[in-house]
N, C-alpha and C positions, 0 to 999 in steps of 0.2 A: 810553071810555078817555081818561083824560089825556094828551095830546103834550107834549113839551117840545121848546120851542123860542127858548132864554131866550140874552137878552145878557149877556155877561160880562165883568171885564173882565180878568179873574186867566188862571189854567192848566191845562187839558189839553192836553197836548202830548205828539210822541214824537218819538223820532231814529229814522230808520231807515239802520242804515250801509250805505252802497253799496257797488258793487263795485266801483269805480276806486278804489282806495288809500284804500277805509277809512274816506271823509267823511262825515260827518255831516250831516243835511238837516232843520230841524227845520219842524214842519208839524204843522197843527192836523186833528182830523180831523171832518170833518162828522159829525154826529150828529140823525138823523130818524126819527118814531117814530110811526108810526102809521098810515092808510089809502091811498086813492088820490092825497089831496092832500099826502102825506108827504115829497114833494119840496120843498114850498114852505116855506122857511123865514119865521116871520114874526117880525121885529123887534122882539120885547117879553116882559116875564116874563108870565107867563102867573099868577093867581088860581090855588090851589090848593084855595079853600076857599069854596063858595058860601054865599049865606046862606041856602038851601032845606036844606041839609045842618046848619047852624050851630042852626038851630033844631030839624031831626029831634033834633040829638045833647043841645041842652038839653032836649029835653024825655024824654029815655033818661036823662037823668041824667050808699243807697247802698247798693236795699236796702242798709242798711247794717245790715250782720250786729249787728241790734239786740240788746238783752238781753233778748233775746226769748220763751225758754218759762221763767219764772218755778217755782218751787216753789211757790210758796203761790197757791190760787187769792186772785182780785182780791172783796174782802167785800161790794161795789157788784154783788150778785150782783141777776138777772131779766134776764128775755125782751127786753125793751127796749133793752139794748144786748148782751146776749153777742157777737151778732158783731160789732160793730166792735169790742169787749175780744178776740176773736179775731183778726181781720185784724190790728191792731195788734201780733201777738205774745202775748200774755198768755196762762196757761192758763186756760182755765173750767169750769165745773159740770160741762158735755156737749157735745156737738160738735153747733154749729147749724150749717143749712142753708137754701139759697137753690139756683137754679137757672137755669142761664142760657135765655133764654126761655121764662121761665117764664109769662110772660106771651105766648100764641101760638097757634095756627090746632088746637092738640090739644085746646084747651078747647070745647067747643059756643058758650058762650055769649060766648065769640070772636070767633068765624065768623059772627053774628050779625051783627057790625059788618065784618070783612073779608069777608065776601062783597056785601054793599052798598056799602060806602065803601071809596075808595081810601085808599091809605096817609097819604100827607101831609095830608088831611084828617083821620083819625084819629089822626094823631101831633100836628098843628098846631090844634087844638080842645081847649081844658083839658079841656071837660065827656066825652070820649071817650076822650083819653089817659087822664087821671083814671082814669074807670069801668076800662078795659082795663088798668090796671096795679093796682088794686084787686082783680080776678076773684081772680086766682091765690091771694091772700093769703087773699080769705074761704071758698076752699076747701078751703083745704092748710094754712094758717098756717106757713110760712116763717119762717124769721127774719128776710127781712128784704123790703121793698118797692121792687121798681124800675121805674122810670118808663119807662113805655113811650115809645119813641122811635128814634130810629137814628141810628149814626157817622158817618153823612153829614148829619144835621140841622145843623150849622153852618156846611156848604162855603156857602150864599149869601154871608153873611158877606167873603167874598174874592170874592163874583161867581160862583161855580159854582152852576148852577141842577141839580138833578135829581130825578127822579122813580122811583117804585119802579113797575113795570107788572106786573100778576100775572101769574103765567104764562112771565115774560121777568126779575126783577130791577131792580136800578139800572139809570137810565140817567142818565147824566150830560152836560151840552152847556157848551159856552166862549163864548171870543168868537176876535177875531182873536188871531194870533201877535203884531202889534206891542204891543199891548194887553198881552198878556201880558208877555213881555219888559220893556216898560216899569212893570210893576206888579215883576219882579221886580229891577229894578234897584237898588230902594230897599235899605239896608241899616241903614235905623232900623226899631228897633222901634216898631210900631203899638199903640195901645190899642183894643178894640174895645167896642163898648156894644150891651151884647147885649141889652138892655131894647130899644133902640130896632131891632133887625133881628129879634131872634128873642122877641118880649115874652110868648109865648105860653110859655115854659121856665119862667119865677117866676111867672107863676101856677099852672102844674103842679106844680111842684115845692113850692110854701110850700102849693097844697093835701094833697096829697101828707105833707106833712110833720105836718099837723094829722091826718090820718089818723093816720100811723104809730102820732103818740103816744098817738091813741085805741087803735090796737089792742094797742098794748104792744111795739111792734116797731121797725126799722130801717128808712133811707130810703137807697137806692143811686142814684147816680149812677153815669152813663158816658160814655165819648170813645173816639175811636175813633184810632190810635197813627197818628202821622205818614206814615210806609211806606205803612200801609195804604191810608189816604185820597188820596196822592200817586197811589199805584198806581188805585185807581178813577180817578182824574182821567186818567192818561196812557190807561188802557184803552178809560175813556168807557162799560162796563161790566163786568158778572162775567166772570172770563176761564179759560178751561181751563189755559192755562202761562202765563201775564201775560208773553207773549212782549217787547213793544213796551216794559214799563217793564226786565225784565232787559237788555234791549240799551241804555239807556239806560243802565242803573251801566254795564254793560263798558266801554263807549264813554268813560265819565267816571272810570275809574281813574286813570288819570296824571294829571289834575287836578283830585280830588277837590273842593279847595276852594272854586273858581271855576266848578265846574261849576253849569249849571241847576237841575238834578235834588237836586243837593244846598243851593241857593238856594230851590230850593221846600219841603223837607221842613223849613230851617231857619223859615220864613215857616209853614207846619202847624203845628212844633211851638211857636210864640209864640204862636199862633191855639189850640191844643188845651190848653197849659197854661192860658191865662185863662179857656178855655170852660169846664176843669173848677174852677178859682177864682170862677166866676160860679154853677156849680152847687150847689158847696158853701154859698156865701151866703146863697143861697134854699133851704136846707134839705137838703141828699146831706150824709149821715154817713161814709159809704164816697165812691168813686170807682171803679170801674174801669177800667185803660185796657186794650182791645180792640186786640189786633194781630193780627187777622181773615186775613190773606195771608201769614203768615210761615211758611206751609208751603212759598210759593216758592221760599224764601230757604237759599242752602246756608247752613253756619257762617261762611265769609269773608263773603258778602255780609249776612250779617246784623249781626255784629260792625261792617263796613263805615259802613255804611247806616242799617239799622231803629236798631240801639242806641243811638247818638250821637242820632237825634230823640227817640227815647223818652225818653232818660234827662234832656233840656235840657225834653221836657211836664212830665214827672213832678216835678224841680228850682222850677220855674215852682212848680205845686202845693203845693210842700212849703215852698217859702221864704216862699211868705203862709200857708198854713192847715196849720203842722207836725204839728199834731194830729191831722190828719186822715187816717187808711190810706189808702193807695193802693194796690191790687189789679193786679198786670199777669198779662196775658193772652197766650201766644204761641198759637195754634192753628199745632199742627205743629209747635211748637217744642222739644220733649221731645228732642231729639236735641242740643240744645245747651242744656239746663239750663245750664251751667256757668255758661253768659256770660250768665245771666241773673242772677245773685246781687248785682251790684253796679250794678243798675239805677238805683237808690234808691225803688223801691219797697218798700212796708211786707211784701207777699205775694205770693208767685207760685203765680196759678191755674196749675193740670197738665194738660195737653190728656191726653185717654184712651188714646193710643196706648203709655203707657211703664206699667209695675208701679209703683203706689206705691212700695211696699217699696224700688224700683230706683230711686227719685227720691226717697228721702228718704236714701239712701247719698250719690247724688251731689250731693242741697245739703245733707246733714248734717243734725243734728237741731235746730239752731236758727236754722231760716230756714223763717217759717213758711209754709205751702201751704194751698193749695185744693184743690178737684176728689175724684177723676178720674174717675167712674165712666163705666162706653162708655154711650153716650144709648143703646143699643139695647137692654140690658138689660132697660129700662120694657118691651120688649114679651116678656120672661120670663114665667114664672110670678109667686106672689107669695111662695113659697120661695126662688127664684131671686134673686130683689132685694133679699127683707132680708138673705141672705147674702152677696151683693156688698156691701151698707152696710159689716153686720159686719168685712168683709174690709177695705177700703178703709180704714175708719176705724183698726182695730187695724194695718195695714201704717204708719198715718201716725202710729202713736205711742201713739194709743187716743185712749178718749174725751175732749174737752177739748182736744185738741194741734190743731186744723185745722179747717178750715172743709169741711164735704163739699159739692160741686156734682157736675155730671156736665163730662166732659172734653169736651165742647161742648152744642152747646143742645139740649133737648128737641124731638122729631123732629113733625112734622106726621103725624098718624095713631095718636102714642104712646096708648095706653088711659086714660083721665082716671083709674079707681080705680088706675094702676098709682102714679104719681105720690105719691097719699096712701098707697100702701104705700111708698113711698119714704121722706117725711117724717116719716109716724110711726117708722117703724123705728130712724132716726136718733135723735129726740126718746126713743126706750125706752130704746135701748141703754148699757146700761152698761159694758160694757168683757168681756173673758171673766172675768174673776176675779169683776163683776157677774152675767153671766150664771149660773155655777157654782152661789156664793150661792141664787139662785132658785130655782135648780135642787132644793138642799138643804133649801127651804123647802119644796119641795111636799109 
């Protein structure tokens, strides 16, 4: 097992308000992770990535209410780009599909690598990221190929070291509170050079990108939303009520602007826009931003809070590379579609908890969507699933109008053929006035 026990010089931190009138006491929280000697903090980042490993794996090999659903389909018609001609807005031929972890622990030949190798080795080695965000593709053929990786790959970047422990999640470690503090005092914006901290992303990703166009397909990127990242940082890990960062916004209502917490999420969102303008450069057609915690978040604190980082990532994104969609993601967020329309995102994925039908009322028919089918569905039948496609797809318009995912990721244990009933069914279906047709042919 990997320990982490990394210096930093950035922030996790929490307030915890006291009971004498209310004050606020900010404090960094120890974070140790591992055996008997798990007390002793030791003073250094810690190698993630051995070279007995390096060689196993070489040798394995505003929203803006765009003008958006068009009449006429786009005549740059093929597999190769339909979905970013979807995410974009546009109608096309049929409704492609992608799926969020789709690359993950349900494939065999997965596990192969996540039961031997820990994560950030497999994320932080092109020759394994490569392979593992490849699988899915040569089994299912997707529309589109995403880099295996995770929304905490760039916290180093500010000093945040952390590691994923199986069994237990992220964990994440800081440094001192002065340290931090003094990192967040600064109110210039930073440039960062992700070639030089994270070099191992362009070569993923430009190989990655040579693939796609061999298979005919698309190349996705990801980041992971201000909020979220903030929120693992103050937690230090996965949190049942992310008690420690909600007490934090309350604490900082009355002065939002000057508060920490909102000093931090501003400093995220600089850091997460360039991350996904670094991504893009090296080859991501798409983007999505991932706001993974926003089920904590009532509607105040979200409008508050998550919105204002999200929408200054996504700005960042859009003002260098306007071409390019950007995908937002609320998990849990379906209860506040509304305030999600002028994000300036290109699409909003639909976490599973709401009716299509019920969430193309409330953002109207030309704002376009992802999603939403319930990940749990895959362990249906295979009747079961191509009629959820069916459904889903004709609730969002029919075929061509949306991009179909499932309303979060593909579950560990899901059945591998259920999955290719999933994608094929998408790639058949033609719409019911298609289906009908068929029907009449037989």
């Amino acid at each position: 097992m990997i320990i982490v026990t990394s210096v930093s010089y950035f922030l996790s931190f929490l307030l915890l308000l006291s009971t004498d009138g209310g004050a606020a006491t900010a404090f960094l929280p120890a974070v140790s992770v591992g055996g008997r000697d798990s007390a002793k903090q030791q003073p250094q980042r810690i190698s993630f990535i051995t070279a007995e490993a390096t060689a196993a794996s070489t040798q394995q090999a505003a929203l803006i209410e765009p003008s958006l659903h068009t009449n006429n389909i786009n005549e740059n018609k093929g597999d190769r780009d339909i979905l970013v001609r979807a995410a974009r807005g546009e109608k096309v031929e049929r409704t492609p599909v992608w799926l969020m972890r789709q690359a993950g622990r349900y494939m065999a030949a997965f596990r192969e690598y996540s039961d031997k190798y820990p994560f950030r080795q497999r994320s932080e080695t092109p020759e394994m990221a490569i392979e593992l965000s490849l699988q899915c593709h040569r089994a299912y053929k997707m529309d589109g190929i995403i880099m295996f990786s995770d929304i905490l790959t760039p916290l180093p970047v500010l000093g945040i070291e952390f590691d994923v422990v199986k069994g237990t999640g992220p964990i994440l470690s800081s440094s001192s509170v002065e340290a931090a503090l003094a990192a967040l005092s600064s109110k210039e914006s930073k440039t960062y050079n992700f070639d030089t901290e994270l070099p191992f992303i362009r070569t993923i990703l430009e190989s990655l990108a040579v693939e796609a166009e061999r298979a005919n397909t698309s190349l996705i990127g990801f980041v992971g939303a201000p909020f979220t990242l903030a929120a693992y940082a103050v937690e230090g890990k996965s949190s049942k009520h992310c008690l420690k960062t909600k007490k934090l916004l309350m604490a900082a209502e009355d002065d939002i602007e000057n508060s920490r917490i909102a000093q931090f999420l501003d400093v995220l969102a600089d850091m997460i826009g360039q991350y996904g303008c670094h991504q893009i450069e090296c080859g991501a057609q798409v983007i999505q931003v991932f706001e993974s915690w926003s089920h904590f978040l009532s509607p105040k604190q979200f409008e508050m809070w998550a919105k204002p980082a999200a929408q200054k990532a996504i700005r960042i994104m859009k003002e260098t590379h306007p071409n390019t969609p950007i995908i937002y993601f609320a998990n849990g967020g379906s209860s506040y579609l509304e305030l999600q329309r002028d994000l300036g995102a290109d699409m909003i994925c639909i976490d599973w908890a709401v009716d299509m039908g019920q969430a193309r009322q409330i953002l109207g028919p030309n704002v376009p969507v992802s999603g939403n089918l319930d990940p749990t569905i895959l362990f249906g039948t295979k009747e079961q699933i191509q009629q959820a496609v069916r459904d889903c797809i004709d609730k969002a318009g029919g075929p061509g109008k949306h991009l179909l995912n499932l309303g979060h990721g593909v579950m560990q244990g899901t059945p591998e053929e259920a999955v290719g009933w999933l994608v094929d069914e998408c790639r058949r279906y033609k719409g019911k006035e298609g289906a009908a047709s068929d029907s009449q042919n037989l």
